[in-house]
Steps between C-alpha positions, in 0.01 A plus 500: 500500500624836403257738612558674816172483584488150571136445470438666207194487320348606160269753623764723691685529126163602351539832707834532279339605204195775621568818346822396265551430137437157546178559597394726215592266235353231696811302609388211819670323738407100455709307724816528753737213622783444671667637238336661258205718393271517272249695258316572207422773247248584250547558114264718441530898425725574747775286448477430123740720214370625171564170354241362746748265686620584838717710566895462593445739722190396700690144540748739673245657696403153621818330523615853771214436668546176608814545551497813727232365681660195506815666686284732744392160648831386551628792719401657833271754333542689897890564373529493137368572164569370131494631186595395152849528360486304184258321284542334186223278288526238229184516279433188385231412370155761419172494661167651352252399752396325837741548789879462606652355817832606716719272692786690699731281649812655669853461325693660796339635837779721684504737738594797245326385225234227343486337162221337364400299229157549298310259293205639309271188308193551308197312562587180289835542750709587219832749573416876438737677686852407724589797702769595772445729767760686748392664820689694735420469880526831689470620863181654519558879554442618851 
C-alpha cells in the first residue's frame, strides 16, 4: 500500500476533482488500490479535436490528473504539496467515441519527487495513450 492514508477509499478521491478541469470535461475517478488509481473520460465535445478524435491534449489532461492526484495521496497533505514537473504522452492509437480509462501506477515514489506511469485504453481496451508524469513534493508554505 502506498497511500498514506491507509484506509483509503474511492469516495474521499471523488472530492479531488470538484471545481477543477477534470471535472469540467467530465474526467471520474473509478477505482483505487494498493497501488494504483483509476478513471475514465468522455469523448464527447469537450475532449475531441477538429478531426473528431480525442485530443492529445485532453489524454494529457487525464493522464496529470491521475497522476497528481495520484501523488497528493501519497504524501502528508498536513506538510506537503505536489505539483507537476514534466509530462510527456505517446498517442497511439485514435478514438471517436464512447469513453477512455487511466491507470497511474507509480515508477518512482521519493521524498523529493514522484514518477508515474499512465495507461489510457479505449473501451474495446485497446492502447490510446502511454504517458509519464513528474511531480515535485514541496513543504507546504507556512
Amino acid at each position: 500500500m502506498i497511500w498514506h492514508k491507509k484506509d483509503l477509499q474511492l469516495q474521499e478521491i471523488l472530492l479531488l476533482g470538484k471545481g477543477t478541469m477534470g471535472e469540467f470535461l467530465g474526467i471520474e475517478f473509478t477505482g483505487v488500490g494498493p497501488d494504483f488509481i483509476k478513471g475514465i473520460m468522455p469523448v464527447d465535445a469537450r475532449t475531441k479535436q477538429p478531426y473528431g478524435l480525442l485530443h492529445g491534449g485532453a489524454s494529457c489532461v487525464l493522464a496529470e490528473t491521475l497522476g497528481s492526484v495520484a501523488s497528493a495521496l501519497v504524501i502528508d497533505q498536513e506538510k506537503f504539496i505536489c505539483v507537476g514537473l514534466e509530462i510527456n504522452a505517446n498517442h497511439i492509437r485514435g478514438v471517436r467515441e464512447g469513453r477512455v480509462t487511466g491507470i497511474a501506477t507509480p515508477l518512482h515514489i521519493g521524498a523529493t519527487t514522484h514518477v508515474w506511469d499512465i495507461k489510457i485504453h479505449d473501451e474495446r481496451e485497446k492502447l490510446v495513450c502511454v504517458s509519464r508524469l513528474t511531480v515535485a513534493i514541496l513543504k507546504k508554505p507556512q
